[in-house]
Phi, psi and omega in degrees: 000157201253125205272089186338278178325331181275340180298325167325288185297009180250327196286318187276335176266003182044048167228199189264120178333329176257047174248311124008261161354280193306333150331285188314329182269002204020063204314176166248326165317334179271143172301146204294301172322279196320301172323314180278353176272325167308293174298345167288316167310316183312302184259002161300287202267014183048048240230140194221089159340143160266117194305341175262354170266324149312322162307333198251014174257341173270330153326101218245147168271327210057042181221133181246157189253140177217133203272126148252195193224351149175118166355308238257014176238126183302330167333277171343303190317322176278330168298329169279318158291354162293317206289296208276320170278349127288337145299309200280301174340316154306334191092004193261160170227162199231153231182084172256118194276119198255109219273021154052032184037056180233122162304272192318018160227006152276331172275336181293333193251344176303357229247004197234333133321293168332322189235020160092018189275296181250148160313323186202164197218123183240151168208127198275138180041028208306159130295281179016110163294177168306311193271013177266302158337280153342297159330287200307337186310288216283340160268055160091328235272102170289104167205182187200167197204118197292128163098348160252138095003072172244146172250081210229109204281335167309303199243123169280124191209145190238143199203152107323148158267084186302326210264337143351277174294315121357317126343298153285303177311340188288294195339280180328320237250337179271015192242313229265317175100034172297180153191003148255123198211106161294137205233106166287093229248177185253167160331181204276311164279350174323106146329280193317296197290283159339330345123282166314316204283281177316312146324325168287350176290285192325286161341292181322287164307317182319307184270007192047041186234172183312142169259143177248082189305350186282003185238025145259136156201131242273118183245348194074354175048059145210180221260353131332292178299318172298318194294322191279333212271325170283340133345292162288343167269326145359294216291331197257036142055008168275134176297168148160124209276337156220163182239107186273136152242146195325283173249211217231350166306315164323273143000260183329303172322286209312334174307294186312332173281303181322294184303307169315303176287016190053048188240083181303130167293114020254264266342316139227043172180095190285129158221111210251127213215172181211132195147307168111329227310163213286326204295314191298329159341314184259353162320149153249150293345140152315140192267133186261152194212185160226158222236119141268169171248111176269334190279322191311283172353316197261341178285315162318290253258340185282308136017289165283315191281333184297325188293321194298290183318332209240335133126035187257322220245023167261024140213195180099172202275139186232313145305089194267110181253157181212119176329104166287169183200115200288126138278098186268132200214187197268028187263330178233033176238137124328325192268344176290352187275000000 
């Protein structure tokens, strides 16, 4: 636990706690100003690190934690193998935790940070919010985060430009000549699938046509959620002739519906997923998807957090954006009949 009294003292000098730390430790990162600002709080408040606490906030596990949002979705896998070849490359072990597309059980492994079990904490796709994030930040707390955007000079993080992308995928599926194109959102709380969403708004207006809420729907970003969620736009009676889904998890529910209802792909029903995952290859038609670099992603963000740990990386480029690229395959061409 983090020593109530330093927190004071970050509060009175109007920094951060590990900014606070680095003093105490006599960093070469903090600036003079700042040092004297620190330490003037320091001797204001009378204020004496406690010697055992200080020993276990400098102990390093050499471990790092890493949060998913589920195991059991292939998205993950090329990040965590980024993630686990750069630790070992480092000398680090990594602890992957799997939060089971629950916010309470991302605050639950958060608790592993907290008490010093890892060094450092990466979270992939967090439900979390930004200032919640933030917070663990403004408290000393080392972690960065796969797939978000946060704007926070403590936390280092690798994204897409989802709204990009979402973007290219409308673009493709109206070049094809859709113009009803139905859109499969991810759980409820996802940045990214919002995000996604606000590109398919965008895309739409652009070409001038209606956004249509009765053609969104909740897939949960697995392959259930997909099969049910396009079931139900069957059911609302809105036409529409292709489907972007968030990721490819997604998708796939839609292969299966499509194959139940004897509704051939694309002939009448284009369909397009993200992720890349390995499985759409062997589809028939092959699934046009979009490719992240998820192993990149995971190399970047481990990297910048280990420099971060060893106390190399606060400064220097902290925001890694990295380029997506629509695979277009025979799931969304005309020219594939």
């Amino acid at each position: 636990m983090i020593d109530s009294r330093i927190v004071d003292v970050a509060k009175r000098a109007n920094v951060s706690v590990a900014t606070v730390s680095r003093v105490l430790n006599d960093s070469p990162l903090v600036s003079p100003k700042t040092k004297a600002k620190v330490n003037l709080a320091i001797h204001e408040m009378n204020y004496t690190p406690n010697a055992s606490a200080k020993n276990l906030r400098s102990k390093k596990t050499m471990t790092l934690g890493v949060i998913v949002s589920d195991i059991l979705n292939s998205y993950y896998t090329e990040i965590i193998k980024g993630i686990e070849n750069i630790a070992n490359t480092l000398h680090y072990k990594i602890i992957i935790c799997d939060a089971q597309n629950q916010k309470d059980k991302e605050i639950e492994y958060m608790s592993l940070l907290m008490n010093r079990t890892v060094d450092g904490m990466i979270l992939v796709t967090p439900q979390m919010t930004n200032k919640e994030l933030e917070a663990y930040a403004d408290n000393g707390y080392t972690l960065g985060v796969v797939g978000r955007y946060i704007e926070h000079d403590s936390i280092p993080c690798t994204f897409t430009d989802n709204v990009k992308m979402a973007k290219d995928v409308v673009s493709h599926l109206l070049e094809q000549g859709h113009r009803n194109i139905a859109f499969l959102s991810g759980y409820a709380d996802a940045v990214d699938s919002y995000e996604r969403l606000e590109g398919y708004m965008k895309a739409l207006r652009d070409a001038g046509l209606p956004f249509v809420p009765g053609l969104i729907e909740n897939g949960d970003f697995n392959e259930e959620g997909g099969y049910a969620a396009f079931m139900r736009l069957r059911e609302n009676k809105h036409p529409f002739t292709a489907i972007f889904a968030a990721n490819d998890e997604m998708a796939l529910g839609v292969y299966r519906a499509c194959d139940e209802l004897m509704m051939p792909i694309p002939s009448q029903m284009a369909v397009i997923g993200v992720d890349n995952n390995r499985v759409t290859k062997y589809l028939i038609p092959k699934m046009s998807t979009v490719e992240q670099p998820k192993f990149t992603m995971g190399t970047l963000l481990a990297n910048k957090l280990i420099d971060q740990i060893n106390e190399n990386g606060l400064a220097g480029q902290r925001v890694y954006k990295v380029d997506s690229e629509l695979l277009v395959r025979g799931s969304s061409l005309h020219s594939f009949l």
